[in-house]
N, C-alpha and C positions, 0 to 999 in steps of 0.2 A: 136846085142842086145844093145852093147853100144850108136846106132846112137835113138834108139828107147826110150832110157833112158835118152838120152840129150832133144828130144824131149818133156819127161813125165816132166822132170824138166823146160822146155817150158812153158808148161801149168798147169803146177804147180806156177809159179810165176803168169803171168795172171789172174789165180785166185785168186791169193793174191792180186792184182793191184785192179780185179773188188769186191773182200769183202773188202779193204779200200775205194773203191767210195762208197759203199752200206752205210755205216753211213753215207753219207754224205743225204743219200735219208732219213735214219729215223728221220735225226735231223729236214729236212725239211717237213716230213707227221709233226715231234712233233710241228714245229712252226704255221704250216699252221693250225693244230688243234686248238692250243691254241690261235692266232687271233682270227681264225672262233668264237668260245667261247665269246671272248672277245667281241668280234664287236655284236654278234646277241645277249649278255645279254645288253650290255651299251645301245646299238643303237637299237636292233628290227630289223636289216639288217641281212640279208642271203644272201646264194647263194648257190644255186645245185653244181654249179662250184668248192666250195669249197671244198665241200665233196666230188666230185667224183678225183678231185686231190687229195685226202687222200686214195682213194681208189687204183688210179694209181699206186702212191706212195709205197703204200701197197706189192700191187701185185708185184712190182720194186724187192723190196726187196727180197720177198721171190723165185719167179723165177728165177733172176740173181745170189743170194747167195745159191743155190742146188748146184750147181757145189763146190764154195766155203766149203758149209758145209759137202759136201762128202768130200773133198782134206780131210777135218779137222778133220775127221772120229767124227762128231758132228752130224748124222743120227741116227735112231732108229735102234735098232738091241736087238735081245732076248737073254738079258744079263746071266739069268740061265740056257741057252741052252750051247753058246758061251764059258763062265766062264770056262766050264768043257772040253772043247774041246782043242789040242793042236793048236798051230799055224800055221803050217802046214794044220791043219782039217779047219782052221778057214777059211783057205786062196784059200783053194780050192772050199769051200762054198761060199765065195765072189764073185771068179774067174764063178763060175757057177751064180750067182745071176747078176753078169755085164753082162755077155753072153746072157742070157734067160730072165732076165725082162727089166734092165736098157735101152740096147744098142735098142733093138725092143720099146721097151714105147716111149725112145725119141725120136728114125729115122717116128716112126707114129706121134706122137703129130707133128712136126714139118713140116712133111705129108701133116696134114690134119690143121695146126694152118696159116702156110705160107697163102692160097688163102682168109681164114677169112680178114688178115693185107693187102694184096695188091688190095682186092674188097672193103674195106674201105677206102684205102689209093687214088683211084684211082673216086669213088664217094662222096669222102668228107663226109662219114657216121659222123652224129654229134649223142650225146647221144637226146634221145626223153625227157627228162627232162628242165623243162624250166630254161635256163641257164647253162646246160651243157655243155659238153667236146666234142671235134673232138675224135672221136673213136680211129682212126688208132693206136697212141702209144701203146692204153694198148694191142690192139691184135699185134701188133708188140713184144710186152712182152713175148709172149709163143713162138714164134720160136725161140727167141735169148735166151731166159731162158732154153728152153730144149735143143738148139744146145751147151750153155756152158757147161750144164750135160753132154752130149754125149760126148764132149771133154774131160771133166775132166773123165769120168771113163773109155775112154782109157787108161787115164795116170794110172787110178789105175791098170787096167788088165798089164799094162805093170808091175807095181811097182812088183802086185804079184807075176807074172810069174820071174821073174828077183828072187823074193825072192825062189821061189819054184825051182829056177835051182842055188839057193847057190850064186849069184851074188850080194845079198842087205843081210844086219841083220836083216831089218823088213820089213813085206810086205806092210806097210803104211807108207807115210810122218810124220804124227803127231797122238801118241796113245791118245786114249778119259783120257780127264784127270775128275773125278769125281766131281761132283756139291758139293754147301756147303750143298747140304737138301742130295743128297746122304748119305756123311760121319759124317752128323748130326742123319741119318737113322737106321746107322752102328753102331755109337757110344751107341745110345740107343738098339739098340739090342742087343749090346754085355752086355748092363749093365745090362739090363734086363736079360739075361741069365747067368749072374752072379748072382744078386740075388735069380734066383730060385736055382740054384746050391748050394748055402749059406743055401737056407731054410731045 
């Protein structure tokens, strides 16, 4: 278990490596946006180009940071279910949710995404939009995006397991730390249920 835990922490930083490249992608969708803006109010110039590299960009983001946003337990999850459940109960529902959705979604997506990237890559698919984009990257996007998912939630099935056999304190890297509109959410609920208390 110990060679399997070196390895979770493997791919654990990796992920951290590829969610500090990812801002480097949104500052670039934000600049390429805000040119494109720039240029087609001043000037009257466009470009399909433009947009569809916002679009890449886009999609960059959000495929290659799954992995990332799982490590960071930064995923949705049904917080008044969860809340009431012990860690243990938590951990075992995760352990079953890697197993049975995670591991199967992304060994398919990657499946069936791979042949889309390499019959573009291999015919030069351009977008059909006049002034578009070479295809291949963005379908290059979903095999690399879902194979870093698939990597990162080994690392989690390992973290749990290791935590469910008493070998780790938590069975995650880093626990969800609350939004300011969360404990803004909180704050007013409690006030308000103070005041009706009062009345």
């Amino acid at each position: 278990m110990d060679a399997l835990l070196k390895l979770s922490a493997g791919v654990d930083a990796f992920s951290n490596l590829i969610g500090k490249l990812i801002r480097w992608l949104v500052l670039a969708s934000v600049l390429i946006s805000a040119a494109n803006a720039i240029i087609r109010k001043a000037f009257n110039i466009s470009s399909n180009g433009f947009l569809e590299i916002q679009w890449y960009l886009f999609a960059g983001v959000f495929l290659l940071g799954s992995g990332f946003a799982f490590m960071r337990n930064a995923h949705v999850r049904i917080d008044f279910i969860s809340g009431k459940l012990s860690k243990r109960a938590n951990t075992i529902i995760d352990i079953l949710g890697i197993l049975v959705f995670i591991v199967p979604l992304c060994l398919l997506m990657v499946w069936l995404s791979w042949p889309l990237f390499t019959n573009a890559l291999a015919t030069g698919e351009m977008s059909q939009n006049a002034g578009g984009l070479i295809r291949w990257p963005a379908y290059l996007l979903m095999p690399l995006g879902f194979g870093l998912l698939f990597l990162q939630a080994l690392s989690e099935l390992v973290k749990r397991i290791a935590f469910l056999k008493g070998l780790r304190d938590e069975p995650m890297s880093v626990e969800a730390v609350k939004s300011d509109e969360e404990i803004l959410a909180e704050e007013l609920a409690a006030a308000a249920a103070k005041k009706l208390a009062g009345a």
